[in-house]
N, C-alpha and C positions, 0 to 999 in steps of 0.2 A: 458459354457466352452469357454474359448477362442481360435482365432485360431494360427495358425503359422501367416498368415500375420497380423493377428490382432497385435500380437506381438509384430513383425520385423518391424511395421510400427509407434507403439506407440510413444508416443511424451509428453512423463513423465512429461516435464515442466510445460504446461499448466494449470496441476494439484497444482505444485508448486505456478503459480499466484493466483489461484483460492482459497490455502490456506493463500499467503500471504494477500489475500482479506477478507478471513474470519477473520483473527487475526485483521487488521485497524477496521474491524468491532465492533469486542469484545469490542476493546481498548476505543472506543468512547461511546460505551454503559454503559461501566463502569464509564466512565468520565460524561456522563451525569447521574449515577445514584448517583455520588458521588455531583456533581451541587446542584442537588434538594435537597439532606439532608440539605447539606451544606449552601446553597441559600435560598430555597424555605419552608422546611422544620421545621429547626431552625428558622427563622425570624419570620413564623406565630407562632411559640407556643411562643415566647416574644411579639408578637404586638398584635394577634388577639386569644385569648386565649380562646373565647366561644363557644358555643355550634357550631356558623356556622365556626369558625374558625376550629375546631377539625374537621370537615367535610372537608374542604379543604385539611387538612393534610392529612385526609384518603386517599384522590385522591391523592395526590401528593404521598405519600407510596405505593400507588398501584403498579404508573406508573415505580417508581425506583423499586420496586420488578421486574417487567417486565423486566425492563433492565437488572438486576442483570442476573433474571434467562435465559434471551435469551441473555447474555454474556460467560454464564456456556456451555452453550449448542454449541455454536457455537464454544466456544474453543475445543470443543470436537471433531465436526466436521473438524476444523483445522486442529485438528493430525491427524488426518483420511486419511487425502488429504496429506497430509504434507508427511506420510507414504508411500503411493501408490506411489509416486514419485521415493520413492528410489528403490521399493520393487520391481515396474515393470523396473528399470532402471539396476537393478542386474539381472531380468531375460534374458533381453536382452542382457546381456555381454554374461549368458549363453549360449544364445541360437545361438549368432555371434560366438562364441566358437567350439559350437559343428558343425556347419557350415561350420565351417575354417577346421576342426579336419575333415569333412567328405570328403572336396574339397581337402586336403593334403592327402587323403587316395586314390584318383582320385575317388570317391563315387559321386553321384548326390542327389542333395535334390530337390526336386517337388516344385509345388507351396502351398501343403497343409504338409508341412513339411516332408514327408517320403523318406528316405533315399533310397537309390536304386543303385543297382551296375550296370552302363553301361553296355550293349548288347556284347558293340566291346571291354571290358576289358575281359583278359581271366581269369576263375574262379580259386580262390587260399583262402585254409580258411583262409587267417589272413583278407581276404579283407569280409569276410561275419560275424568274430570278428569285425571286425572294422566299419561293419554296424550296427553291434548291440549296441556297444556302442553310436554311434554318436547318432541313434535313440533314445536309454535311456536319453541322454541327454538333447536333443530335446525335448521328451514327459515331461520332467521331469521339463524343463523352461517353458514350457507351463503350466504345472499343478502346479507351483509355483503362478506364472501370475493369474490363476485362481483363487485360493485360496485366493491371496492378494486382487484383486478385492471385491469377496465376503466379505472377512472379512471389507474391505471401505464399502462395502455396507449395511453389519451388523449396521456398526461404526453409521453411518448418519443418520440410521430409529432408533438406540436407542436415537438421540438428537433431532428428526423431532417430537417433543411435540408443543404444546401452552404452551407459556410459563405461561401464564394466569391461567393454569390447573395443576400445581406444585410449589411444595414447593423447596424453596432455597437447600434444603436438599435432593430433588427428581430429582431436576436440579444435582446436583452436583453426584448424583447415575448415572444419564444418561450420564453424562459426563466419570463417570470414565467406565463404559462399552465399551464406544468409546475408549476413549484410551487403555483400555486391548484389544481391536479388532486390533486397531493399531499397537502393541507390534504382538500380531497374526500374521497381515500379514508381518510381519520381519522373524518371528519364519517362515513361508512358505517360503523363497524363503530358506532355507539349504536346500541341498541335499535331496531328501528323494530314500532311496533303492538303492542309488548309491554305486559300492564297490569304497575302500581305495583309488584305485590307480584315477579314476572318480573324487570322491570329491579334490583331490589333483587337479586335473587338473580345476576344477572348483573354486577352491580357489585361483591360479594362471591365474584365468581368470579377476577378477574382481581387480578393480583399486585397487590404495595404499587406498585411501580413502573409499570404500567401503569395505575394510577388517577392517580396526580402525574400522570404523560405526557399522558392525557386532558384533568386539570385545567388544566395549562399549554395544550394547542396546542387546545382547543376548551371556553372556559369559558364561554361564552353558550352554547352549545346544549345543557353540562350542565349549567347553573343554573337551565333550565326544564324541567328534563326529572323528570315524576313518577314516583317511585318512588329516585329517588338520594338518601341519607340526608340529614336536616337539617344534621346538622354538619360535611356537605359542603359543602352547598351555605353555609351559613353561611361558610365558609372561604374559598369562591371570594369571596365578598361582602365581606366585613368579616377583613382580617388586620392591621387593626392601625393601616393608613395614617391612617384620619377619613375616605376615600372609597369607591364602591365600584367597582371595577376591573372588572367585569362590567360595569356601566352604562356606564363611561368608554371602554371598548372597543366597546360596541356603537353610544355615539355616533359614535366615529371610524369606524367602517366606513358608517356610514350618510351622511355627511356627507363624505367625502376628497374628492368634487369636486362641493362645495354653496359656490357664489362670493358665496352671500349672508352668510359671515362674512368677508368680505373687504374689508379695511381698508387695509392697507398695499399696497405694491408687491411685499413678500415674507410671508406669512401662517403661515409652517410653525410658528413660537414662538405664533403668535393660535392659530391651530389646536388645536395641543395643551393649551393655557391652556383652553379651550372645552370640549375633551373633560373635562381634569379635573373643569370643572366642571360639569357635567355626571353626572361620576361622583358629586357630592357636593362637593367641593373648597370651604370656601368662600372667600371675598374677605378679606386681608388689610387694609383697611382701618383702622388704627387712629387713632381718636377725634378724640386729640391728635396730629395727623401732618399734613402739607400732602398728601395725597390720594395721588393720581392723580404726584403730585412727589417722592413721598417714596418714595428705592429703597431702603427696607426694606418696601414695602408690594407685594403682589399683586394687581390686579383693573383695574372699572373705575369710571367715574364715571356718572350718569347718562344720558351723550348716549353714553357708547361702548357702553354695556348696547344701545341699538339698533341700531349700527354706522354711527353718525353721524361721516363722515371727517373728522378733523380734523387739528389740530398734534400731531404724535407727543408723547407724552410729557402732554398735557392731558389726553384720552377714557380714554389707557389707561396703565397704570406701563409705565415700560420693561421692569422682569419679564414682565409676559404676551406681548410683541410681538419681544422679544430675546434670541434664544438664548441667547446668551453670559453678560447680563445673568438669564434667567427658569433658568437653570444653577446660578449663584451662590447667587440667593437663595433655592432649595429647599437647595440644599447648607448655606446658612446657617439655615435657619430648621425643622431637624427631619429635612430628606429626609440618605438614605444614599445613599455611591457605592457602587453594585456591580458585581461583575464580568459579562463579558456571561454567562458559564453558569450565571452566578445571576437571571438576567434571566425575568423575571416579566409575564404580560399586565399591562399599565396602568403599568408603568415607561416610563420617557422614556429617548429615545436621543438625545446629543448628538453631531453631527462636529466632530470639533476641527481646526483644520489642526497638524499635525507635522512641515511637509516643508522644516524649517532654513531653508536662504537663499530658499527659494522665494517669496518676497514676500511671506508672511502671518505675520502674529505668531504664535507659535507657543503651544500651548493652547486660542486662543478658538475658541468655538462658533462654530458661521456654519451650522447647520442641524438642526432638532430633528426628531421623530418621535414616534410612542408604541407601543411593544412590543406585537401586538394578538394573538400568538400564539407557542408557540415548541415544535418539534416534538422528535420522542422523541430525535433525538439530538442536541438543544440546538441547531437551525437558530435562531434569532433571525427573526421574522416582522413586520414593521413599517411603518406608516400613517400618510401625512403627506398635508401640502397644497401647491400651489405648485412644481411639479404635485402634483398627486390621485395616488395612488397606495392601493391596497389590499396587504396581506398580503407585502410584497416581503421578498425573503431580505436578509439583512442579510450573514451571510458569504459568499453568493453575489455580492452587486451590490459590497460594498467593492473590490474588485479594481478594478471599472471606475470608482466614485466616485475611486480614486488617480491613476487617469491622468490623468482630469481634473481635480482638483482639489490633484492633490497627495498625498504621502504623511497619512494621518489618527489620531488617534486616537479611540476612542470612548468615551464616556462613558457610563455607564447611572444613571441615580438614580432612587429609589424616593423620591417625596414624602412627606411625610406633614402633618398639620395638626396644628400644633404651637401654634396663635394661636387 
């Protein structure tokens, strides 16, 4: 448990360098893993192609699997660190907060945080409310603080492996634990058991900056949360799209491995089509159009509304089911490309392949997502189908999505209902 002065005394940054430290670390490992294929790898299987040559290869595949998997890992730790930074940086706004809130009341706070009415004040209930509040507050930053810690320390023993002792696959599991530990300790510092009028005062404690940061990496859990101003919560709702990004985010996470909207062989573009609508989104549709055939249109028809499998391209437009195509016609019909640090809950993420001669046309989509969160230092957090996946780091996993796929780019657009 932590304490009050443990708190009041914290020095958030530190955590910060130590993450920026991890991340140079990752970056280099991956650059030497990418060397050795590159360099070391390829060269031997055109020059020295025999028996002792395949043996070198083997070592040399080892050593870049190592890096791969202690580049995974260490990303993961990153956000970890990366998190607690802000997490205990918000409880201490709290905690200066209710401090301020207890010294305006003429109240005294101790060296172990407990609120106390002076001797020589004479007793009046609103000063013994106003102690109970400023304590709730108090106990309530501390136990935020707690909780964030713990969840770093969760984050860091699920990536503290030998790398040597997992698979690309098992690294990249341990990774994403960390990071949902991360999102964790975000989700701890909101209020907890605070009334209306409390969380108000706690929302209005924390910077301009730390309110966006909130609104980006946890906007369902502040869009029900009483006592956060309406034109907050409005905002998380309604910015403009015709949908609302709250709801479309809470679908995707409720559904990432629900196979009852499973249609095709690959569902990541149904998926996300789903979610929007969900959010509100409506169908594309128009009047005078051939339906379900016309790729200026969104949606589906009536047998694909129950996910009745049919002939691609009859139940559902190719927009809702194809990346590349469901990419265009947002970009055509209203939605923005944005950058990813402009990247917003309820935006869509496309992978593009970009890796030149490497077989794939260069540009097309070939795998979507939906943006379901994105932390204080612009981690990108994103939720797909096909596989099911919840809350994955998007600059964390790209490294590994290139090896195998190829060099990428990525696409972020922000729809909007423009029909």
């Amino acid at each position: 448990m932590a304490t009050f002065a443990e708190l009041r005394d914290a020095k958030p940054d530190l955590w910060q360098s130590a993450a920026d430290d991890l991340l140079a670390i990752s970056k280099q490992t991956e650059r030497t893993a990418d060397n050795i294929h590159a360099n070391g790898v390829k060269p031997l299987e055109d020059s020295w192609p025999d028996k002792t040559g395949s043996l070198a290869r083997g070592v040399l595949t080892r050593v870049a699997n190592r890096m791969v998997n202690a580049s995974i890992m260490s990303r993961g730790a990153m956000s970890a660190l990366d998190v607690l930074q802000d997490a205990v940086a918000i409880a201490q706004r709290q905690l200066s907060a209710a401090v301020n809130y207890a010294t305006a009341a003429q109240l005294s706070v101790d060296a172990n945080g407990r609120v106390v009415i002076p001797p020589d004040i004479p007793f009046e209930p609103s000063l013994y409310i106003s102690q109970m509040n400023a304590q709730r507050m108090i106990d309530d930053a501390i136990e935020a603080a707690t909780q964030a810690d713990q969840a770093c320390v969760e984050a860091i023993a699920a990536v503290s492996v030998d790398p040597d002792d997992v698979t690309k696959a098992q690294a990249q599991a341990h990774q994403s634990t960390a990071v949902h530990k991360a999102l964790e300790a975000l989700r701890n510092t909101l209020p907890d058991g605070l009334s209306p009028m409390q969380v108000r005062e706690w929302w209005q404690s924390l910077t301009p900056q730390q309110q966006k940061d909130l609104m980006r990496a946890v906007p369902v859990e502040l869009a029900k949360l009483d006592g956060i101003p309406e034109d907050v919560k409005k905002s998380l709702r309604d910015d403009g799209r015709g949908y609302d990004p709250v709801n479309a985010v809470s679908w995707a996470l409720a559904h990432a491995n629900d196979t009852g909207i499973d249609v095709f062989n690959n569902n990541c573009a149904n998926f996300a089509s789903h979610a929007l609508r969900a959010g509100g989104l409506k169908d594309k549709m128009d009047f005078w159009s051939w339906g379900t055939l016309d790729s200026d249109n969104w949606g589906t028809s009536p047998a694909g509304d129950v996910g009745v499998p049919f002939i691609e391209g009859k139940t559902h437009t190719e927009s809702w089911y194809n990346s590349d195509s469901q990419r265009k016609f947002f970009l055509e019909n209203g939605g923005t490309q944005v950058s990813v640090s402009d990247a917003r809950p309820g935006d869509i993420v496309y992978f593009d392949y970009n890796d030149g001669p490497g077989g794939h046309p260069d540009g097309v989509s070939h795998h979507t997502a939906i943006v379901t969160a994105v932390m204080p230092d612009g981690e990108v957090l994103y939720t797909q189908h096909t596989p099911g996946a919840s809350n994955q780091s998007l600059q964390n996993r790209l490294p590994m999505v290139e090896q195998g796929e190829g060099r990428q780019n990525i696409t972020v657009v922000r729809p909007k209902e423009t029909w």
